[in-house]
N, C-alpha and C positions, 0 to 999 in steps of 0.2 A: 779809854782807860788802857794802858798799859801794866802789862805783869811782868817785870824785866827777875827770872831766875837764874840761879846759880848753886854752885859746892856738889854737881854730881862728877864721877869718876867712877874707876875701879880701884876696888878695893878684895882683900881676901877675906873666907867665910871667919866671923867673928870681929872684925875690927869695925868702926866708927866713921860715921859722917852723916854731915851737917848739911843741910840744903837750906837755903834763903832765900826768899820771894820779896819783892819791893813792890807798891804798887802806885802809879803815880799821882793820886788821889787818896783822901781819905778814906781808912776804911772802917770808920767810925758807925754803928748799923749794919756792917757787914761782917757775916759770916766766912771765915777763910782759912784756908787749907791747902793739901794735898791730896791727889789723885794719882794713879798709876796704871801704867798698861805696859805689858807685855806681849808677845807675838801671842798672834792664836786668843788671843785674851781680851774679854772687855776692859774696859775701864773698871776702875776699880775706888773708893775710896779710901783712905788711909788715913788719915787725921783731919779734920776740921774744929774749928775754936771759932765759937762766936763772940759775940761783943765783951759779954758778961765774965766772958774768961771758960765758960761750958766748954768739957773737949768732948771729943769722939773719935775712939778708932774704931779699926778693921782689930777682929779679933785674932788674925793670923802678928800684929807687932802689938799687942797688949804687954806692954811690961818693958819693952826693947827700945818703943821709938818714944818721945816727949815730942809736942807742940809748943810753942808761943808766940806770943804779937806784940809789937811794939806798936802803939799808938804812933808815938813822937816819930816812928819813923818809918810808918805805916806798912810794916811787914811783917812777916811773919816767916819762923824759921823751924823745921824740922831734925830733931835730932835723931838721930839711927845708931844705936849699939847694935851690937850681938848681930849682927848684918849674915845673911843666907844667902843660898845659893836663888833661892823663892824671891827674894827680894828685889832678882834684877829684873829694870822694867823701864819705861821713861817713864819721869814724874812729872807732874803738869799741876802748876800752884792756880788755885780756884779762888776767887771773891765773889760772892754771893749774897741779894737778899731777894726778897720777895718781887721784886718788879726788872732785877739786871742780874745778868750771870757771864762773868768773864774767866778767860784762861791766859793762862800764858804759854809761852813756847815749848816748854817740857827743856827737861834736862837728866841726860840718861845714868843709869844708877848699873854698875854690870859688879857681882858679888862673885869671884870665881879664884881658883885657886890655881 
């Protein structure tokens, strides 16, 4: 399975972006998302969205970032307002269920002014 991501850059503190993960199977039963790392930093979760449409964040982008997934086009895309300095990190799109756990490449996210 492949996780082919994209939409990171730089950007200054306060503006907007989108990241999208494509996965090249169904992810119909899987849960999927984003993760993040920075130097010096574990991993970190950021948003996951299960089947059902359930999300979850990291309570550091409550309010700032939205999830979604498209079935039909089985991905899943991350919106980020209000973007911080805290925010820069690589991101790395996740599919998941109970018996397989894949990642994708990361795509780096750098918020600075």
């Amino acid at each position: 399975v492949q996780l082919q991501a994209s939409g990171g850059g730089l950007v200054q503190p306060g503006e907007s972006l989108k990241l999208s993960c494509t996965a090249s199977r169904s992810i119909a039963g899987f849960e999927m998302g984003w993760y993040r790392q920075s130097p010096m930093k574990q991993r970190e979760l950021v948003a996951i969205t299960s089947g059902t449409g359930r999300a979850n964040f990291a309570d550091s982008v409550m309010g700032r970032f939205t999830i979604s997934r498209d079935h039909a086009k089985n991905s899943v895309s991350l919106q980020m307002n209000s973007l911080k300095p805290e925010d820069t990190a690589v991101y790395y799109c996740n599919l998941r269920n109970v018996f397989k756990n894949y990642w994708g490449q990361g795509t780096e996210v750098t918020v600075s002014s």
